[in-house]
N, C-alpha and C positions, 0 to 999 in steps of 0.2 A: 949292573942293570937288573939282575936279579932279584939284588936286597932293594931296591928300588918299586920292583911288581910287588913285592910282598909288603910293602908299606903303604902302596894304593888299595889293596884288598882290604887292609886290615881299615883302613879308611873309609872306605863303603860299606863292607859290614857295621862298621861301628855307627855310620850315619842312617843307615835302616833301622838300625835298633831304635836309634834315639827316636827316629819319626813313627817306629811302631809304638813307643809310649806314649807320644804325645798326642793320638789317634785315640787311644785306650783312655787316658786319662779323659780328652773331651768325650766320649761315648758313655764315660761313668758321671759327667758329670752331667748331660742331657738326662739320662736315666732318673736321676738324682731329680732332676726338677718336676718331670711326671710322675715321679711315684709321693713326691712331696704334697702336687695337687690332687693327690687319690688319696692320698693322708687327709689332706687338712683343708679340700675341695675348692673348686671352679670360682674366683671372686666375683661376682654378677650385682646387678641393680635389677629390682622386682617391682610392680607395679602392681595394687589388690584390686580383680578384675571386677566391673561395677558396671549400673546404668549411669548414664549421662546424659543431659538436658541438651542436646545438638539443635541447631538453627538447618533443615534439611534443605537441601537446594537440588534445581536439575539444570545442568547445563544448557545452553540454547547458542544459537547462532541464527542471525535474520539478515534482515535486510531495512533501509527506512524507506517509508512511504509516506510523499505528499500528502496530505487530505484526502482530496482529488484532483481527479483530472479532468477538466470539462474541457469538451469539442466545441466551440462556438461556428455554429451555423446560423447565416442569417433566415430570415422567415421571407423574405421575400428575393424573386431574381432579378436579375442584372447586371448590368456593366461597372466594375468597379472604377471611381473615379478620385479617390482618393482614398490612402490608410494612412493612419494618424500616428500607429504606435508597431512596436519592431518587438524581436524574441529580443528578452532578456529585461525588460519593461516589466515595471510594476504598475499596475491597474486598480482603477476602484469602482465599485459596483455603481452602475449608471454610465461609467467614463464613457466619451464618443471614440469609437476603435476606426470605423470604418466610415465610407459613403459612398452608397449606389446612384446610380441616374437618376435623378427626380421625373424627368421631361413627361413621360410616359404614365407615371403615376399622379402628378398635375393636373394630365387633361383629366384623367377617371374621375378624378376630383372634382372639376367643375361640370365637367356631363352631371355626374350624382348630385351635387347642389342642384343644378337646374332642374334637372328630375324630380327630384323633391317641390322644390318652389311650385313646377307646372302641376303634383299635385295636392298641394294646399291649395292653389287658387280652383283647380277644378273643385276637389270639396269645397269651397265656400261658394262656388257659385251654385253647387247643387243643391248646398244646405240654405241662400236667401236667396238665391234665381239671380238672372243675369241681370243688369243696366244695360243699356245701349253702349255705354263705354267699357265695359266690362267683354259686350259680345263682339264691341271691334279690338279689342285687347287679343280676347282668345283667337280669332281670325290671323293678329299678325304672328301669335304665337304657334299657330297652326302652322302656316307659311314659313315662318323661319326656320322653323321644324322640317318640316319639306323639303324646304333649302339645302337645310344639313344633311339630313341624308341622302339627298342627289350627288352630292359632293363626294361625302365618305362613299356613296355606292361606286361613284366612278374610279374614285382611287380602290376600292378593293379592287374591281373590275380590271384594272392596270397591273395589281400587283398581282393576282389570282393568273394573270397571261405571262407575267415573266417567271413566276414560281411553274407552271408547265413549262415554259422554256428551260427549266431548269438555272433563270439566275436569279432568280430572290430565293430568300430564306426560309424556311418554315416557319419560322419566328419571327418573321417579317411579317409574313401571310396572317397567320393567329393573332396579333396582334391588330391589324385592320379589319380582321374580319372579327373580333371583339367589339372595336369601335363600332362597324354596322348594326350589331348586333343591339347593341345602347339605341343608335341615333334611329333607328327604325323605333325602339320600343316608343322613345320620347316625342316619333312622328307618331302614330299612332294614337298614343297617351292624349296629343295634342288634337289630334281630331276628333277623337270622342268629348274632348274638352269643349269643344267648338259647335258640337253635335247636341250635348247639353245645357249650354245655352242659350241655341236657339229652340229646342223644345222643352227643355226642363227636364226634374230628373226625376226617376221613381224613387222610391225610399229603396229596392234594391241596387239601384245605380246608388244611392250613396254608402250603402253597409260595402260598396265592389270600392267605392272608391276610400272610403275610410281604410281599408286594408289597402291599396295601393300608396296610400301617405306613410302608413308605417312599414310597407317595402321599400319604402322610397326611403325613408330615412334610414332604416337597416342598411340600403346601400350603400348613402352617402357617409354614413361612419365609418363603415368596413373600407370605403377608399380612403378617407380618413388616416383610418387605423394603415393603411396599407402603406402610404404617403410618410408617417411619421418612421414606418419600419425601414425605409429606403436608409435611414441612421441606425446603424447597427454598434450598441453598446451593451457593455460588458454585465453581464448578470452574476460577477461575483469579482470580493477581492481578492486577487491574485498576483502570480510573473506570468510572463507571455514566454512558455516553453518553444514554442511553434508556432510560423507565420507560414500560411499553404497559401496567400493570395498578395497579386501586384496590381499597381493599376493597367486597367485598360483589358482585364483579364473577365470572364461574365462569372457571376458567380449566382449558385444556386440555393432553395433549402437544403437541397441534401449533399452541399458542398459544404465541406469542414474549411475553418477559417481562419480560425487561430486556434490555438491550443492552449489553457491557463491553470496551471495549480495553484488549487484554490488556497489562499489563504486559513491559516486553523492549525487545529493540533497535529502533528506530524504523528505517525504510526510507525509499529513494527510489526513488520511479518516473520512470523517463524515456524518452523516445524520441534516437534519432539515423538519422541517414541511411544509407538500403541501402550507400551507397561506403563509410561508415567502417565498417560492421559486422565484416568481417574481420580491422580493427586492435584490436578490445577485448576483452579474454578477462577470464577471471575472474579476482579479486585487484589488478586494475588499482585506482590510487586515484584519485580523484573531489573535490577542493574545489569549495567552492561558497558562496554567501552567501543569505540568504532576504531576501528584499523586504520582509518585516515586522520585522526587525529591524535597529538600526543596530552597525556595526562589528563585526558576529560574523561570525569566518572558521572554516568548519566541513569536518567532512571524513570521508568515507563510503569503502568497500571495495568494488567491482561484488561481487555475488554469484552473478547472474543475466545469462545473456546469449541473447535469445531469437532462435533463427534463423525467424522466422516475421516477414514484411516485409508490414503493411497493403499492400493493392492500391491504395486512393485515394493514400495520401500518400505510399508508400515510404516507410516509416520501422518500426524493429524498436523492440522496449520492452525496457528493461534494468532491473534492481534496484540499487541498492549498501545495504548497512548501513551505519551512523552506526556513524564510529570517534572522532571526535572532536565531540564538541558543547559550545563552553563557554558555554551558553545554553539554555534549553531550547527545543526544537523543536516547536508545536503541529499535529496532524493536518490537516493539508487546505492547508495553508502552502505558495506557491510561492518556489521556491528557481531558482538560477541558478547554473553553475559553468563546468568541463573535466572531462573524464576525462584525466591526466595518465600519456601515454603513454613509455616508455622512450627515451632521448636517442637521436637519431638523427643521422649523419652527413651531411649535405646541401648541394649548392653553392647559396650565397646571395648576396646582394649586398642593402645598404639599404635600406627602403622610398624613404628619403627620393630615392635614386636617379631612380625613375620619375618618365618625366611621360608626363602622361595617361594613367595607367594602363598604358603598353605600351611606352613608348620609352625609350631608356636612349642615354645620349653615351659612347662609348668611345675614350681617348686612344692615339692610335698615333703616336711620333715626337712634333712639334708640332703635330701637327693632330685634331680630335673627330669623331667620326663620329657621326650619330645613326644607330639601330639601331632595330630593331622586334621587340619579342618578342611571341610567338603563343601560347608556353604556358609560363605563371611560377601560382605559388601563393605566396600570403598568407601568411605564416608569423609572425605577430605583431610585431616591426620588422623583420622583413626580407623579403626577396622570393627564392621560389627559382626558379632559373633552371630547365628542363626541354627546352627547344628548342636549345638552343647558340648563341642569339642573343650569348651573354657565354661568353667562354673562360676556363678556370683562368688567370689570372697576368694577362689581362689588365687595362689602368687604367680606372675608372668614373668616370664625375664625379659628385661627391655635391653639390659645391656650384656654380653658377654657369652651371650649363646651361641656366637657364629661359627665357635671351635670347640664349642658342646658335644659329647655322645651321650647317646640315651643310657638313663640310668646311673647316669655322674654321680658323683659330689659336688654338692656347692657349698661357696660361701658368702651370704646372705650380705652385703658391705651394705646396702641403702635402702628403702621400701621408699618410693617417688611417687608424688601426686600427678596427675593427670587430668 
């Protein structure tokens, strides 16, 4: 047992030893490889730092915009009685969209024809005097007139007691008592009509009544004009985004009625930041791609460039039109691009250069220097210098800096274009 412990020992010692060489030996041979690279220095690839002719851009992110958006309200009121056309409809400038009640704008129509009529004949009779058939003309025309408004007096009369009763309308009432308002002038009109025929007219009865011909006919247009608005059609090409009216519903001027984006060039809204606002004018062009669509490369015109800079965000809002869309572009759609500014002349050096964002190895002779730059800008693969941390001409290392210490050795294997 004994010679047995002492051949275990002698076996441990003996295995320590071996593994304390085989520790030593790798130790000398690590040593060996960096003082090799202190010898005969760091292998790197350099770059000779230069200006470069760059295409400058600024990021943007927008939105797209229809044309416009027009509210169509009709110009006159009423009761709708029929709509022609739905949201999601495409429309064309003149198309008939809607239709109001004629019944009401009818009659204003033919009171104003008659109007009118009763005064041309008065002017001609003031201007060659009456006939006998002329002065029983005006008489029945008096009389019928008369008639008329006994009528409508009674129906306002009627509806003016149940509106205090509180069961007619106000718009019931307003509406009759327009009527009276006509059929009285036209009783009137007519007895002075009648009045002048049988005595004749002065020349100031006719300069009174030469202007009541051409009130009369102002009126008779304007109901006219009022009568054909009762059809309410669309004042531009567009889609019908929004339908706000049904039948049997009244609708007003200051009732909106459909909603239509307007047919045209589609826009983009964007913002950018108060420092690039100086660099973007108008005409500048603008790609971009939309997040809802896959592989459409599109491309817009600035049109608009607003010098008014939000207080919260600092940031101005710009327009561009759509010059290129080989897709189409739906309204409210977020898009992403550059405004693509003219080439500019710039000293750069690779991104791939930097480490940690700031420091840059510059070869001088056989040796690198790490540097520290304080003010560089992003320039899409490259970096531009702004501090003189890096001089024209002189060598960068692009490759092999990242286990650099300052003051190395190098060895110079490539000088690369850029």
């Amino acid at each position: 047992m004994k010679r047995l412990a002492i051949v275990a020992m002698a076996l441990v010692l003996v295995a320590g030893l071996l593994a304390g060489g085989c520790a030593k030996k790798k130790q000398e041979a690590a040593v060996s490889i960096a003082d090799i690279r202190k010898e005969t220095g760091m292998p790197v690839k350099v770059v000779v730092a230069k200006n470069k002719l760059l295409a400058d851009r600024i990021k943007v992110s927008g939105t797209v915009e229809a044309p416009d958006e027009i509210h169509m309200t009709p110009e006159v009121g009423g009761q709708v009685v029929a709509v022609y056309v739905d949201k999601g409809d495409r429309v064309g400038k003149g198309q008939v969209l809607l239709q109001i009640k004629k019944t009401d704008y009818e009659l204003g129509v033919r009171q104003a024809r008659a109007a009118f009529e009763m005064a041309m004949q008065q002017l001609e009779m003031a201007q060659t005097g009456a006939r006998p058939e002329e002065l029983e003309q005006a008489k029945n025309m008096a009389d019928q007139a008369e008639a008329a408004y006994n009528v409508v007096k009674k129906n306002y009369d009627r509806v003016k007691e149940l509106y205090d009763k509180g069961v007619a309308a106000r718009q019931q009432l307003d509406a009759v008592e327009a009527e009276l308002i006509a059929t009285q002038k036209q009783f009137d009109s007519a007895k002075e009509g009648l009045q002048m025929a049988r005595t004749g007219a002065r020349m100031e009865q006719v300069k009174m009544l030469e202007a009541q011909v051409a009130q009369a006919k102002a009126a008779k247009e304007t109901a006219e004009l009022m009568l054909e608005r009762t059809t309410v059609r669309s004042t531009v090409d567009g889609v019908i985004s929004y339908r706000f009216c049904k039948v049997g519903e009244g609708v007003g001027p200051n009732n909106p009625i459909f909603q239509i984006l307007k047919s045209g060039e589609k826009k983009i809204t964007f913002t950018i930041n108060e420092s690039d606002l100086g660099r973007v004018k108008e005409g500048d062009r603008v790609t971009f791609e939309a997040t809802g669509i896959q592989n459409g490369a599109f491309e817009a015109e600035v049109t608009y460039v607003s010098r008014f800079v939000r207080k919260m965000t600092r940031e101005a809002e710009l327009e561009a039109t759509l010059t290129k869309e080989p897709v189409p572009l739906s309204h409210g759609m977020f898009v992403e691009g550059y405004v693509v500014l003219p080439d500019v002349e710039m000293f750069v050096i690779p991104y791939k250069a930097l480490m940690e964002n700031r420091y840059v190895t510059v070869v001088k002779g056989s040796e690198g220097s790490i540097r520290e730059c304080d003010r560089i800008a992003r320039v899409g693969q490259f970096v531009e210098i702004k501090d003189g941390c890096v001089k024209p001409g002189e060598l960068v290392v692009v490759e092999g800096q990242g286990i650099m210490e300052d003051k190395m050795k190098v060895d110079v294997k490539e000088t690369v274009e850029y």
